[in-house]
VEXROLUM-258656 format. One record per atom (N, C-alpha, C): atom name; residue number from 1; x, y, z. Coordinates in pm, 1 decimal. Layout:
residues N
(site 'CA',NUM,(X,Y,Z))
...
end
This chain:
residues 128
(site 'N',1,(12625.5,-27255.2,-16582.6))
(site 'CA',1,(12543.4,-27273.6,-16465.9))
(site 'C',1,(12399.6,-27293.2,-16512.6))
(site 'N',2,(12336.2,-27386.1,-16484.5))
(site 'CA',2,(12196.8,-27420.8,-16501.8))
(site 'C',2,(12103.3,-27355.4,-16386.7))
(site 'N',3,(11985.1,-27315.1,-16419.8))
(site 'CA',3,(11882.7,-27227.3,-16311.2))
(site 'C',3,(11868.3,-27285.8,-16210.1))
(site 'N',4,(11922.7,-27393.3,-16163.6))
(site 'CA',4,(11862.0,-27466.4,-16028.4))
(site 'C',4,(11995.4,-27445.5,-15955.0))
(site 'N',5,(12122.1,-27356.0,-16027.1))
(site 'CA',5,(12255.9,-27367.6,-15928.0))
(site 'C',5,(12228.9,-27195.6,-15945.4))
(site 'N',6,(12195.9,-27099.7,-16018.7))
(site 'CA',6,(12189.1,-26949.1,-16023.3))
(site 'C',6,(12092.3,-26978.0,-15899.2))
(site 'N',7,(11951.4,-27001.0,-15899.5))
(site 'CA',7,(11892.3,-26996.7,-15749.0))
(site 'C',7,(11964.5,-27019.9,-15632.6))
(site 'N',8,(12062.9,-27131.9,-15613.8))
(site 'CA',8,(12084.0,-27161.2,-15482.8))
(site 'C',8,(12184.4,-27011.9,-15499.0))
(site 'N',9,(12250.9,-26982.9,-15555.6))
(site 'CA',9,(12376.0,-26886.4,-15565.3))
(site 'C',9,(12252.9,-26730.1,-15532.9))
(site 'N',10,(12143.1,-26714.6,-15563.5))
(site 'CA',10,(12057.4,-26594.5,-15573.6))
(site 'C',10,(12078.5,-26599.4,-15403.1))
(site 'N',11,(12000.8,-26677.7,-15350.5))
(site 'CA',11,(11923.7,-26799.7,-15226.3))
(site 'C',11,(12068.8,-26746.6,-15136.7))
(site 'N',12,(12196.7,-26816.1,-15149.0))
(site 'CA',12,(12280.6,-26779.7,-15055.7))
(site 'C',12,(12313.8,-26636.2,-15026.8))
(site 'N',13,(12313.1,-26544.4,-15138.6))
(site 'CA',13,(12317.1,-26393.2,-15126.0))
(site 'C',13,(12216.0,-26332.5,-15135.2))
(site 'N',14,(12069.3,-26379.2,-15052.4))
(site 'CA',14,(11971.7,-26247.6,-14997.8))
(site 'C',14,(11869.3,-26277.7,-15104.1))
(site 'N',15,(11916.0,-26279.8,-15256.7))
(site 'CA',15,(11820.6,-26234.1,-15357.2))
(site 'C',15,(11756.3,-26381.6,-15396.8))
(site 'N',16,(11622.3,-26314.5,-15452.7))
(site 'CA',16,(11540.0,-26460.9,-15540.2))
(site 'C',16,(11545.4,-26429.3,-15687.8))
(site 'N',17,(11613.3,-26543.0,-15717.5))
(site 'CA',17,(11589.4,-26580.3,-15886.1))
(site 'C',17,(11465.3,-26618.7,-15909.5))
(site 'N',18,(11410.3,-26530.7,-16068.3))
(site 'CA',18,(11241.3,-26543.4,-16068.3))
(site 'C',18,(11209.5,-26611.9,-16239.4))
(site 'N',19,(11338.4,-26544.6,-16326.5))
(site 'CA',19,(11368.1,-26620.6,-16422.2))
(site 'C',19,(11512.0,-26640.8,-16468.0))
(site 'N',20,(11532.6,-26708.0,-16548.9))
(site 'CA',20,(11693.4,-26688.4,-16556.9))
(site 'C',20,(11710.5,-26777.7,-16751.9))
(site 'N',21,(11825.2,-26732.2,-16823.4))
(site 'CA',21,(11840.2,-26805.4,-16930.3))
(site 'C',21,(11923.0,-26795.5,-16996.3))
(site 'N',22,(11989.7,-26842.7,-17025.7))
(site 'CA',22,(12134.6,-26943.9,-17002.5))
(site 'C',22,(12232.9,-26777.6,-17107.3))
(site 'N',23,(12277.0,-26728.6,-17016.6))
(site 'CA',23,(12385.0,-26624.4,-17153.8))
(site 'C',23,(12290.7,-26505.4,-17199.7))
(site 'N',24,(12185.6,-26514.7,-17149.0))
(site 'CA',24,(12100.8,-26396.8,-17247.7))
(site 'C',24,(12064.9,-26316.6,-17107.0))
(site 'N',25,(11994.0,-26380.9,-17020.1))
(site 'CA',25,(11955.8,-26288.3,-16914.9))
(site 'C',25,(11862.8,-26360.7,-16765.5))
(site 'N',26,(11849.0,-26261.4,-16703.0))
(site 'CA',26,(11829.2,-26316.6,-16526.7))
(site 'C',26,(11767.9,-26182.5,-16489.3))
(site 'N',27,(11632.4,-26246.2,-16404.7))
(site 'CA',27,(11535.2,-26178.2,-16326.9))
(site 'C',27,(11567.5,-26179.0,-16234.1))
(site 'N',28,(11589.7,-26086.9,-16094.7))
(site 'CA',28,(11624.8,-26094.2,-15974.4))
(site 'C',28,(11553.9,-26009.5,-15906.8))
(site 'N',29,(11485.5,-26060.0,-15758.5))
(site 'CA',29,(11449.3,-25980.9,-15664.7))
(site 'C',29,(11554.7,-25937.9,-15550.2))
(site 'N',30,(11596.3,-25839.6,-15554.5))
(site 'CA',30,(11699.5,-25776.9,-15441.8))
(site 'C',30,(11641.9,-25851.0,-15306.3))
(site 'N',31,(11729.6,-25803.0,-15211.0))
(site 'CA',31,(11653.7,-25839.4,-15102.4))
(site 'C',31,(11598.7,-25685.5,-15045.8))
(site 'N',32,(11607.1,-25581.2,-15113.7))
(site 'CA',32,(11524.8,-25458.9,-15060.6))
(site 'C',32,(11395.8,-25471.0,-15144.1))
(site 'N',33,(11381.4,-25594.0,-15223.7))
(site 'CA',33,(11219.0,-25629.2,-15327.4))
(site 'C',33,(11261.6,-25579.0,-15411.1))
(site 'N',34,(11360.9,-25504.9,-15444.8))
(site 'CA',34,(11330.1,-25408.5,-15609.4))
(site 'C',34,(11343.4,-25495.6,-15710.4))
(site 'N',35,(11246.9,-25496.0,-15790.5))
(site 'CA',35,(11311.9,-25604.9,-15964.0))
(site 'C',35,(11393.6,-25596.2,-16002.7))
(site 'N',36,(11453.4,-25688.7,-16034.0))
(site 'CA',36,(11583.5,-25651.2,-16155.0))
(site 'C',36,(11589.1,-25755.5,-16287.1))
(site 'N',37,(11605.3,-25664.9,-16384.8))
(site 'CA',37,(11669.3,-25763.4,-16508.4))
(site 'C',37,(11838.0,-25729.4,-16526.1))
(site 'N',38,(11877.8,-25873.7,-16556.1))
(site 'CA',38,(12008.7,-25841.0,-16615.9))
(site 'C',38,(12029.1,-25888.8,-16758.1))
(site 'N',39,(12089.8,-25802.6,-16827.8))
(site 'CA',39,(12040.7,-25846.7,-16974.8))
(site 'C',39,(12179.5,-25809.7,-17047.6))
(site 'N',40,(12223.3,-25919.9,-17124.4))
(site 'CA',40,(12354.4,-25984.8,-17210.0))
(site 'C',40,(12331.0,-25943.0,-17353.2))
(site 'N',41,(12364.7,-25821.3,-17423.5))
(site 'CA',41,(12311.5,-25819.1,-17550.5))
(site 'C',41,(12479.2,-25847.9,-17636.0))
(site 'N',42,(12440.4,-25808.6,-17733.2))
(site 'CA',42,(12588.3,-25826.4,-17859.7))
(site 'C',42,(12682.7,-25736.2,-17793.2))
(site 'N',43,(12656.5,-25642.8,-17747.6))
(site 'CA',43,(12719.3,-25542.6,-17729.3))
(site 'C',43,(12758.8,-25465.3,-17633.5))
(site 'N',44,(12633.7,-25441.5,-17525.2))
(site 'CA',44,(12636.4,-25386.5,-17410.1))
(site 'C',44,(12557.2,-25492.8,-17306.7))
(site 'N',45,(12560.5,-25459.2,-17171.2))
(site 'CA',45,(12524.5,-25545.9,-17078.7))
(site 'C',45,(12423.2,-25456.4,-16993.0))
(site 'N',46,(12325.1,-25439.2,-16976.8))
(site 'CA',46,(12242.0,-25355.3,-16893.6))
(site 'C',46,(12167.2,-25398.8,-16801.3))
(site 'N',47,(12136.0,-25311.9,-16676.6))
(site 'CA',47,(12082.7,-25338.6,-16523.8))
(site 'C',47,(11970.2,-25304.4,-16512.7))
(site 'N',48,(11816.2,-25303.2,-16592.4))
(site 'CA',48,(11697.6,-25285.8,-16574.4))
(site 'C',48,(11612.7,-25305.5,-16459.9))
(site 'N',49,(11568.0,-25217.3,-16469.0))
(site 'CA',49,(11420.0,-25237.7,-16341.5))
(site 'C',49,(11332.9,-25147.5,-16399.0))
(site 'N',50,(11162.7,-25199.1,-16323.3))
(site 'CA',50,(11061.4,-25117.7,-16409.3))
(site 'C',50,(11050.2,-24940.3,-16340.2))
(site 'N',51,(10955.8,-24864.3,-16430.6))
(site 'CA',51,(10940.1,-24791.6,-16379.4))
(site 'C',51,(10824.5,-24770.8,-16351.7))
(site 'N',52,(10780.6,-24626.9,-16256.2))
(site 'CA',52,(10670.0,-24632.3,-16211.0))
(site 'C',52,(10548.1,-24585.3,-16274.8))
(site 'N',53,(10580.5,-24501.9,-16363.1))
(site 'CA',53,(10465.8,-24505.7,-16497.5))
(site 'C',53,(10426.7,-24623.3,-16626.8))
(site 'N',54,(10540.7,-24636.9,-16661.1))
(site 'CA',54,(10550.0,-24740.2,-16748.6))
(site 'C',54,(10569.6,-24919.4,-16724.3))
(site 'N',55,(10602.4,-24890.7,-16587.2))
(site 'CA',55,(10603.3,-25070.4,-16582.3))
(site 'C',55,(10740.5,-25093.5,-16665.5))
(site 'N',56,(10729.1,-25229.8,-16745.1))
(site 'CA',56,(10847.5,-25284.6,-16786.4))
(site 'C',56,(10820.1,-25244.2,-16964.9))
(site 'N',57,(10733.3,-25218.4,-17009.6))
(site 'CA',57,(10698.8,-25117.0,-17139.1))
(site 'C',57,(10832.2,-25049.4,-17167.5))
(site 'N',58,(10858.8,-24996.8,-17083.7))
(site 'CA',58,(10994.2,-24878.5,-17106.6))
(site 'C',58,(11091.1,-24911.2,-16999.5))
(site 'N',59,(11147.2,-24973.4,-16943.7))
(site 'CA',59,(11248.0,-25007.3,-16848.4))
(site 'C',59,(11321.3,-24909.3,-16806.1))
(site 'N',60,(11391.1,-24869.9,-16724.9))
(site 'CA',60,(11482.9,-24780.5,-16667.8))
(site 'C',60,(11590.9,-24835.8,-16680.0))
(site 'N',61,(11707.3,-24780.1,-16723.0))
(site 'CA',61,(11816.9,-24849.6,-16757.8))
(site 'C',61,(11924.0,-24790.6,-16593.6))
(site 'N',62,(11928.6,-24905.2,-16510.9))
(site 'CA',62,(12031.1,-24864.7,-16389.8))
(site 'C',62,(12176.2,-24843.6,-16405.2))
(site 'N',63,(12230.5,-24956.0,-16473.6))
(site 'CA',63,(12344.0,-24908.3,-16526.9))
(site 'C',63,(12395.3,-25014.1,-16661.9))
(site 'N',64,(12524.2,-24936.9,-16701.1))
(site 'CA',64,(12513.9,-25067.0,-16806.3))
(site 'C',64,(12658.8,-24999.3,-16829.5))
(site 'N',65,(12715.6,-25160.3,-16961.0))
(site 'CA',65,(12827.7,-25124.4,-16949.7))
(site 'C',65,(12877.4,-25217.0,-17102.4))
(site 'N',66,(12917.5,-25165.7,-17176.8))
(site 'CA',66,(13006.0,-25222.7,-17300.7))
(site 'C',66,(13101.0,-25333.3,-17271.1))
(site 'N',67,(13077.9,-25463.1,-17301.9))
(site 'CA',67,(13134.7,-25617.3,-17293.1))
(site 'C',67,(13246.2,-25558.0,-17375.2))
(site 'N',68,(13323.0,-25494.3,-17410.6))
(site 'CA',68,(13449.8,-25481.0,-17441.1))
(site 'C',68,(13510.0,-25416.3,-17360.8))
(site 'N',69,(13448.0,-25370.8,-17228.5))
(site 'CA',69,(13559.3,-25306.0,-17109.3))
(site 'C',69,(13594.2,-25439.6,-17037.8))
(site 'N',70,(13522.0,-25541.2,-17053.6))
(site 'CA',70,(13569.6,-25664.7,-16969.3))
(site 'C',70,(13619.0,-25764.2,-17073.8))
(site 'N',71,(13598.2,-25772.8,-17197.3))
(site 'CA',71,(13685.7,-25862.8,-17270.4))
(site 'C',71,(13726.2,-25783.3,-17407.0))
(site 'N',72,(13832.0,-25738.6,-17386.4))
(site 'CA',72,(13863.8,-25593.8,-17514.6))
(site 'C',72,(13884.5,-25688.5,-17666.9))
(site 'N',73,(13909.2,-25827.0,-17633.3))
(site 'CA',73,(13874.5,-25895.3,-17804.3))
(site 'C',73,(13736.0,-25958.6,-17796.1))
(site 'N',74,(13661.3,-25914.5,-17729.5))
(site 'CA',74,(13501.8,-25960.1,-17782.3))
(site 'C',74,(13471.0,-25955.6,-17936.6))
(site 'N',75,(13473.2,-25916.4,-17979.9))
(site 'CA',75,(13402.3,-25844.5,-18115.2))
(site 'C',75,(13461.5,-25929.1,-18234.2))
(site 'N',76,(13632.0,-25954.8,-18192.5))
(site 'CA',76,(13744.3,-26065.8,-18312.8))
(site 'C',76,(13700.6,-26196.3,-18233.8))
(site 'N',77,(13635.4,-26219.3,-18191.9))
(site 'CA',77,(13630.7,-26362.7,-18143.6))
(site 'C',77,(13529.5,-26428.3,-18222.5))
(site 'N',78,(13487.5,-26592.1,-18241.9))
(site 'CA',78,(13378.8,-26609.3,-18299.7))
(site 'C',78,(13248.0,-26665.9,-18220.9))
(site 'N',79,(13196.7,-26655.4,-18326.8))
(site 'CA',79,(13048.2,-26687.9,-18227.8))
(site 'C',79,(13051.1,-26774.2,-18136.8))
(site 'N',80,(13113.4,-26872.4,-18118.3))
(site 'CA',80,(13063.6,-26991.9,-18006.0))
(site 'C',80,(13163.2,-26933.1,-17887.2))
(site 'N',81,(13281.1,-26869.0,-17903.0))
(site 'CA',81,(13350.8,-26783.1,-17780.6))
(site 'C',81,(13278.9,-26724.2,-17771.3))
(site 'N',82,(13196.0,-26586.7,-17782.6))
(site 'CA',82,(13149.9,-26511.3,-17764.7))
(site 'C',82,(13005.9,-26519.9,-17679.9))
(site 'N',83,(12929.2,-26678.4,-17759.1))
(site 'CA',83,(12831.9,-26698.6,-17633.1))
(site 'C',83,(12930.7,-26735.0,-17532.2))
(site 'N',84,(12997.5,-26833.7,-17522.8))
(site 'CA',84,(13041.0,-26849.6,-17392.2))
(site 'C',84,(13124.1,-26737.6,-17337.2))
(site 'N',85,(13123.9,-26637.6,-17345.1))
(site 'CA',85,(13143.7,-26501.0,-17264.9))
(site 'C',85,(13034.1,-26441.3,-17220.7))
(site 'N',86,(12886.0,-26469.3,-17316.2))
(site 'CA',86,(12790.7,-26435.4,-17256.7))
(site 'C',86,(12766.1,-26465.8,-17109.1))
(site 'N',87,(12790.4,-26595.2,-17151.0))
(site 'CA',87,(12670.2,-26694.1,-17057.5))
(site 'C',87,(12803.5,-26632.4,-16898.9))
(site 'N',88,(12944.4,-26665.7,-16891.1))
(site 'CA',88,(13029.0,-26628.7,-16805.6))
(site 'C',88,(12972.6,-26481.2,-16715.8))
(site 'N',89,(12976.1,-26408.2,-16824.8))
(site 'CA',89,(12928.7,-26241.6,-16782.5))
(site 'C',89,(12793.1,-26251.1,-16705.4))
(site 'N',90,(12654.8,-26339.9,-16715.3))
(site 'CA',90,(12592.7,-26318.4,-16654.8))
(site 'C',90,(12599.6,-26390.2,-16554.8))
(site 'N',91,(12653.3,-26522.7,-16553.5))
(site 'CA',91,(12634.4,-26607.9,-16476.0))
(site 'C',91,(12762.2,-26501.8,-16365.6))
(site 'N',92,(12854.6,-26413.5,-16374.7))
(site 'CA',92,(12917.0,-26350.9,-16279.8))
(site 'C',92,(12865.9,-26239.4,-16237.5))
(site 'N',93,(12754.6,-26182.7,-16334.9))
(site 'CA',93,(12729.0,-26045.2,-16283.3))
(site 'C',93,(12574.5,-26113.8,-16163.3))
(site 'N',94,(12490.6,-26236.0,-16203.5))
(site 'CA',94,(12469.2,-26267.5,-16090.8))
(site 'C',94,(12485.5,-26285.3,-15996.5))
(site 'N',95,(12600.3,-26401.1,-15988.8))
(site 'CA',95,(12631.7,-26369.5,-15823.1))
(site 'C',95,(12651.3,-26221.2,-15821.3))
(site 'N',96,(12775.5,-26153.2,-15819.6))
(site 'CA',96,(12790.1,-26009.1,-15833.2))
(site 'C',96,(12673.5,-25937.2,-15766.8))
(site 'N',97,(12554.1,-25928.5,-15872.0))
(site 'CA',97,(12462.5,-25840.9,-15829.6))
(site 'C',97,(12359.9,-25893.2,-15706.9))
(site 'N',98,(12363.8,-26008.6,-15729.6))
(site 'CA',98,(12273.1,-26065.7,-15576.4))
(site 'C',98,(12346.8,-26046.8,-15472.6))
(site 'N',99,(12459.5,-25991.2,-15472.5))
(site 'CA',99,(12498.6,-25980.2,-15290.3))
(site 'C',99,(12464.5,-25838.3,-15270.2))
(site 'N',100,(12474.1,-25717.1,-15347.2))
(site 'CA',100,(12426.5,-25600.8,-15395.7))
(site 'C',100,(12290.7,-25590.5,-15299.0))
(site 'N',101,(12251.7,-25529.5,-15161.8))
(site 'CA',101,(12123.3,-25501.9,-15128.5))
(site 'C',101,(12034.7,-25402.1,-15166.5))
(site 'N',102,(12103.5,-25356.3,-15271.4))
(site 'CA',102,(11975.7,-25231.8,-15346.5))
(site 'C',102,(12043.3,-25121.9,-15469.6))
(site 'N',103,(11920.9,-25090.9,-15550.8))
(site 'CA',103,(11951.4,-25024.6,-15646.2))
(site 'C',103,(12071.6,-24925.2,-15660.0))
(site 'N',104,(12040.6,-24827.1,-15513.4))
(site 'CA',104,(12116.5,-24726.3,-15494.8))
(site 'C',104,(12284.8,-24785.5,-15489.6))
(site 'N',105,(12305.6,-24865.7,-15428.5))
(site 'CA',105,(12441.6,-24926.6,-15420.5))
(site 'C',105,(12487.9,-25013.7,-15484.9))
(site 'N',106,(12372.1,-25068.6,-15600.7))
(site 'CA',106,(12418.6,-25122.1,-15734.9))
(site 'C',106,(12510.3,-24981.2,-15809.2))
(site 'N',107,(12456.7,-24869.7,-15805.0))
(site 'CA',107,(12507.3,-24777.5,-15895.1))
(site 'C',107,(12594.2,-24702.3,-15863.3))
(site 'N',108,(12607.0,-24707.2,-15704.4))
(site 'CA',108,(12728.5,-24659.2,-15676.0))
(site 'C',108,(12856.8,-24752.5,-15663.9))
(site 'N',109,(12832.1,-24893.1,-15667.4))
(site 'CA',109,(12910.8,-25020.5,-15664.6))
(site 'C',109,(12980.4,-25077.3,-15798.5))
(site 'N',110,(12875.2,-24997.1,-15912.9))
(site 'CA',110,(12881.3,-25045.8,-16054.7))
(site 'C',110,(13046.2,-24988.5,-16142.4))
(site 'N',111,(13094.8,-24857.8,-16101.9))
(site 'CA',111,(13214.8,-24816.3,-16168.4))
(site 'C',111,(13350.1,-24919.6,-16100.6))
(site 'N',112,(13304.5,-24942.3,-16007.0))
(site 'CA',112,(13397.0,-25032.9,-15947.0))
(site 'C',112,(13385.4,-25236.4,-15916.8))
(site 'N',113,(13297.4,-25240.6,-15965.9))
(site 'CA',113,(13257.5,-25355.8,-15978.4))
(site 'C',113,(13346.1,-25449.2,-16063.6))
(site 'N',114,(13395.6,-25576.9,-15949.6))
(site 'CA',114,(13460.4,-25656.3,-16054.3))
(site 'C',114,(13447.9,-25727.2,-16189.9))
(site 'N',115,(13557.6,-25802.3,-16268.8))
(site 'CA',115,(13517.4,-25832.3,-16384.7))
(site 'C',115,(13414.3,-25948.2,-16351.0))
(site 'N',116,(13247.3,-25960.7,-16415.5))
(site 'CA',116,(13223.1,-26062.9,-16401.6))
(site 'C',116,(13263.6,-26187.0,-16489.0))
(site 'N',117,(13357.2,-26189.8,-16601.3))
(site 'CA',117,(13430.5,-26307.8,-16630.5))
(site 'C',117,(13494.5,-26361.8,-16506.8))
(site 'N',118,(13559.5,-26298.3,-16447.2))
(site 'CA',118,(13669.3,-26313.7,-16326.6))
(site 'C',118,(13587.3,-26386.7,-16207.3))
(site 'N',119,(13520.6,-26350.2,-16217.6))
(site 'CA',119,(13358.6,-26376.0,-16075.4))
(site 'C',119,(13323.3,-26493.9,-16068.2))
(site 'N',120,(13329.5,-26528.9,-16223.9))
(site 'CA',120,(13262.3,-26654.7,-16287.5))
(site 'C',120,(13334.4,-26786.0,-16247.6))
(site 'N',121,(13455.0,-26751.5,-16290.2))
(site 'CA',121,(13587.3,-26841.8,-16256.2))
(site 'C',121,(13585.3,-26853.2,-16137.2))
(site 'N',122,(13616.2,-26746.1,-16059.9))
(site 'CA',122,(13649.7,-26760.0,-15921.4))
(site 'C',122,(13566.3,-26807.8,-15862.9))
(site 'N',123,(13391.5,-26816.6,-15879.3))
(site 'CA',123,(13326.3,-26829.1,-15770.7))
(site 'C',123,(13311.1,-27021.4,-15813.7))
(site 'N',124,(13336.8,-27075.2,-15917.4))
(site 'CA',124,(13328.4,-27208.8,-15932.8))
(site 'C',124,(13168.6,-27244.6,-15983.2))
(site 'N',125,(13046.6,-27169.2,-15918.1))
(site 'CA',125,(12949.7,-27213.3,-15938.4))
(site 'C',125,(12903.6,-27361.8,-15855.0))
(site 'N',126,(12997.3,-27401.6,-15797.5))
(site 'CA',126,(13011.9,-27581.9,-15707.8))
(site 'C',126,(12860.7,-27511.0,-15563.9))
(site 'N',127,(12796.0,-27469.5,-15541.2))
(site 'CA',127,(12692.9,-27451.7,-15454.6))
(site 'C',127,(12601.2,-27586.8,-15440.2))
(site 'N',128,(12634.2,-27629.1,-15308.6))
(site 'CA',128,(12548.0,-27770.3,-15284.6))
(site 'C',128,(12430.8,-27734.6,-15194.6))
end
């Protein structure tokens, strides 16, 4: 998904996309305003927003979650699978998290939250 189809997809579920990049990570404004980063590392996947002393200096980590609970051969795969699991995972945990109207019910939504590989697929990304 290229940033001009993550916006309309932010745009249809409430939230504004503010940055976005391709497999690594996505800025989102909830529609309750709260910031959000979503961020794709080697290893784990985490739900940032700033805090109120520190700003984005020190981030608050909302929730997060080990890319081997959603693809358990991540790690034996090789690099060019593995970005493209990136890029899948965020481009699903976006939609995902933009229909999400706020922090509090990101984290209570998060143990149960579908696979965003699965999200990815299913949702097509086709937004005209």
């Amino acid at each position: 998904m290229d940033e001009t189809q993550a916006k309309l997809i932010c745009e249809k579920n409430g939230a504004a996309l503010i940055d976005y990049e391709n497999g690594k990570v996505a800025y989102l404004i909830l529609p309750s305003k709260e910031h959000v980063i979503i961020s794709v590392g080697t290893q784990t996947v985490q739900v940032v927003t700033k805090r109120f002393m520190f700003g984005w200096r020190l981030p608050k980590v909302v929730v997060s979650k080990d890319i081997t609970d959603w693809e358990p051969n991540y790690h034996k795969l090789g690099k060019l699978n593995r970005m493209f699991i990136n890029y899948m995972i965020l481009d699903g945990l976006l939609s995902l998290i933009s229909r999400i109207r706020t922090l509090q019910k990101l984290s209570l939504a998060w143990i149960v939250l579908k696979n965003p590989i699965k999200e990815a697929f299913s949702e097509g990304f086709n937004v005209k």
